[in-house]
Every structure is written in C-alpha cells, then in structure tokens.
Steps between C-alpha positions, in 0.01 A plus 500: 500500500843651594769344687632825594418707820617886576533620841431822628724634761437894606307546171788376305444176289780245478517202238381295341578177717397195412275242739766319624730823612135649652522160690825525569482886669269371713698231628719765566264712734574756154119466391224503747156475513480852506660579230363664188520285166402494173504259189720688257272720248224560790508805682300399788687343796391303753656348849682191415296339756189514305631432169441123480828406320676602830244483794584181681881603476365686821266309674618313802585152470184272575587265715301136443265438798718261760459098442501402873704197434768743348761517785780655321538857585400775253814631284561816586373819276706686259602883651595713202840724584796364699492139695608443831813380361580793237481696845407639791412858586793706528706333266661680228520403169745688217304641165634708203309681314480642165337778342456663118328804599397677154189662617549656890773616747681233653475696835151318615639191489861557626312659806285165501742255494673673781242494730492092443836438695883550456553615078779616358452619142804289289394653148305753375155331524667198709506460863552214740262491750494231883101509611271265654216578217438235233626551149116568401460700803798747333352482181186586604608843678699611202222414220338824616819691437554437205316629102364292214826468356691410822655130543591338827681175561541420885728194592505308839836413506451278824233301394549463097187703421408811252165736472491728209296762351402615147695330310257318228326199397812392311766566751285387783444184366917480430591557858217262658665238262843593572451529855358217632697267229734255687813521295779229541785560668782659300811329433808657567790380176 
C-alpha cells in the first residue's frame, strides 16, 4: 500500500504527501474530515474522515468514564487556533506575506488581503498586513485566489508562526524542519 495521499482542493489535486504531513495538516485545521483524498495512483477520493488511516484524527476525544474517587479536576481540552494567552479579540497581530503568482492576476488577492485590516504593499507581491485573523485564517482566504502554480508563505510576525501554500513535499518538509528547530543562540565575535 502507498504512503502517499493527494488532496483535492476545487478539482485540483495537490501532492503527494506523505502520512505523517497528512497528519500533520490536520493538526493544523489544513485537512479536515471533509476533505477529499486519495492514495497516490487511485483516482477515487474519499473524505478523510472515512478513510481509516486518518478517521480518528477527527473524532472527539473520548473521555474515560469518571472513577468517583478521582477528585482532581479534569485537564482542560485542547481548542485548535489562538489561546487565551496568544490573544484576545480585537487584538492585532502583524503578518507579511508572500506571493509567486505564475498562473493568475495578483489583483484577487491584493483586493483580499486588504479587506483583512491595515496592508501596505512593501514589494511587488509583498505586503505587511496588522489584522486580528489567524495566520491560517489569512491563508485560508487567499488559497482561493490563487492558480496551480501559485505559492504563498504567510508569517505571523507577533507570534513566531508561518502557513504556506503549494510549495511541495520537499520544501514543505524543509520549512516544518526549519521552523520549529530551536537553534542556539548566536554568538556575537
């Protein structure tokens, strides 16, 4: 069997990704149940939900039935998105974001990204942008904007995060790596 999944996103198919990265998009909130999949070489997809490699990524947690001499309270659940502590509605966090448009206009999502707060395009396919959406929030509204040969990179500059888009098995797996790597401290000669 293959270890490779496509997924099909407005009858487009992107990969192949491997388990681990399907696993890891829907950590992400990037893969849900919904979404159409395929082992690489089939033609048929399916929801991820009912594909058994990935179903219980998306099932509730079960919680174990309560031992009444168990006094400790419950820990409290995951929430996927931003914590009470990353902030609070109406807060304002500062993104850049990058496109390589090769396929469409760059008009859809210049108009898009300016109606998700304060931007000010820097480069040509730069801008700096202050909103209260989530760096996958952005990401989301732009993946629509943009063609099959399109790349996005969008970086939360206030809380050390990135989202990206179509960039490839290989250069996904490079910026996961890259990105969540703690690197020492430089020294300074």
């Amino acid at each position: 069997m293959s270890d490779y999944w496509i997924v099909s996103v407005s009858d487009r198919a992107y990969g192949p990704y491997t388990t681990e990265q399907m696993e890891g998009f829907a950590a992400e909130g990037r893969l849900a149940a919904s979404s159409l999949i395929a082992r690489a070489g089939e033609t048929t997809f399916r929801s991820a939900g009912e594909v058994a490699d990935f179903s219980a990524l998306f099932q509730p947690s079960k919680m174990a039935p309560a031992d009444p001499a168990d006094t400790r309270e419950p820990a409290p659940l995951q929430k996927f998105g931003r914590s009470d502590a990353e902030g609070k509605a109406g807060d304002r966090s500062h993104f850049v974001i990058i496109t390589d448009m090769k396929s469409r206009s760059i008009q859809g999502v210049e108009e898009e990204i300016y109606k998700m707060g304060s931007a000010y395009s820097l480069l040509p396919q730069v801008w700096l942008l202050m909103s209260e959406l989530s760096v996958s929030s952005i990401r989301n509204l732009l993946t629509p904007q943009l063609g099959k040969l399109d790349a996005l990179f969008v970086l939360d500059a206030t809380h050390d995060k990135a989202a990206w888009f179509n960039f490839g098995p290989e250069a996904d797996t490079r910026i996961r790596k890259l990105w969540s790597k703690e690197h020492p401290a430089r020294q300074i000669a």
